[in-house]
C-alpha positions in Angstrom: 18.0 -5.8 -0.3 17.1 -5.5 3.1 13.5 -3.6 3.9 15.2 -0.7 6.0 17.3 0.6 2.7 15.9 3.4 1.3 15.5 3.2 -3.1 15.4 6.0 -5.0 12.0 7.7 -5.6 12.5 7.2 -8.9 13.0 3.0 -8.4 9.9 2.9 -6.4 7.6 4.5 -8.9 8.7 2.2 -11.7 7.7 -0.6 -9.1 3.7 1.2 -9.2 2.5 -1.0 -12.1 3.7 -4.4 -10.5 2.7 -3.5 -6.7 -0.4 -2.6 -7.6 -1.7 -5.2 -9.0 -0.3 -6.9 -6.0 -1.7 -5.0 -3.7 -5.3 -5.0 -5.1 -4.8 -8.7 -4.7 -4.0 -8.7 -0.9 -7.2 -6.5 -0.8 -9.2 -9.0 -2.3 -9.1 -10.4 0.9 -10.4 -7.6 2.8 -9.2 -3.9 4.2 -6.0 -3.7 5.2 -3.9 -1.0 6.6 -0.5 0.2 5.3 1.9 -2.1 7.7 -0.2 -4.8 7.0 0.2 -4.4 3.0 4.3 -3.7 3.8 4.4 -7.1 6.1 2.6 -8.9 3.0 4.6 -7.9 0.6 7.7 -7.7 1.9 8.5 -3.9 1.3 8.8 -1.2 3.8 5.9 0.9 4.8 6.9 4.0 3.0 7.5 2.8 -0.2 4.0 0.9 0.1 2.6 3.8 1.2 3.5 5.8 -2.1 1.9 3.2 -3.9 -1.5 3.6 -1.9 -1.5 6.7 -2.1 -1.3 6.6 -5.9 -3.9 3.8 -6.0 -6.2 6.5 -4.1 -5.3 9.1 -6.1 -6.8 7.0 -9.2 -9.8 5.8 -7.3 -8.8 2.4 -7.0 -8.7 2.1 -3.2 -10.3 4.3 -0.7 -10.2 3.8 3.3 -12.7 1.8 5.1 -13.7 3.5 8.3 -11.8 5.4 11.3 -8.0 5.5 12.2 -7.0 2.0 14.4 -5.3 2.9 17.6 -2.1 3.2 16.0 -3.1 6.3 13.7 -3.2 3.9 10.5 -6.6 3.7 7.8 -7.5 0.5 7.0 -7.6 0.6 2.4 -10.0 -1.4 0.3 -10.7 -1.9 -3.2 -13.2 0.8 -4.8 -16.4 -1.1 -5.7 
């Protein structure tokens, strides 16, 4: 599957549990933005998006500072 074809919502939730375990690994490393999660893991931005948004939701991640030049957050984990 190619990274510009769109799943159904549905498929992407059930993806959640596994992404964000994935995710909270990449952010291990330190903040990173939405693009920067999607290049790492190989997923579009949208769909990685959902899942941050979820992991804020939870209070799992919360963003680190001001918008980058782009318009993007950078996310980190939530001590």
């Amino acid at each position: 599957m190619s990274a510009t074809t769109l799943r159904d919502k549905q498929e992407v939730f059930r993806d959640e549990l596994v992404m964000r375990d994935r995710i909270a690994a990449l952010l291990g490393d330190g903040p990173k933005t939405v693009p920067e999660l999607a290049a790492a893991l190989g997923r579009p931005s949208h769909e990685v998006l959902a899942w941050v948004a979820a992991m804020r939701r939870y209070g799992r991640v919360e963003e680190r500072g001001k918008a980058n030049d782009e318009g993007y957050f950078a996310y980190a984990l939530k001590a």
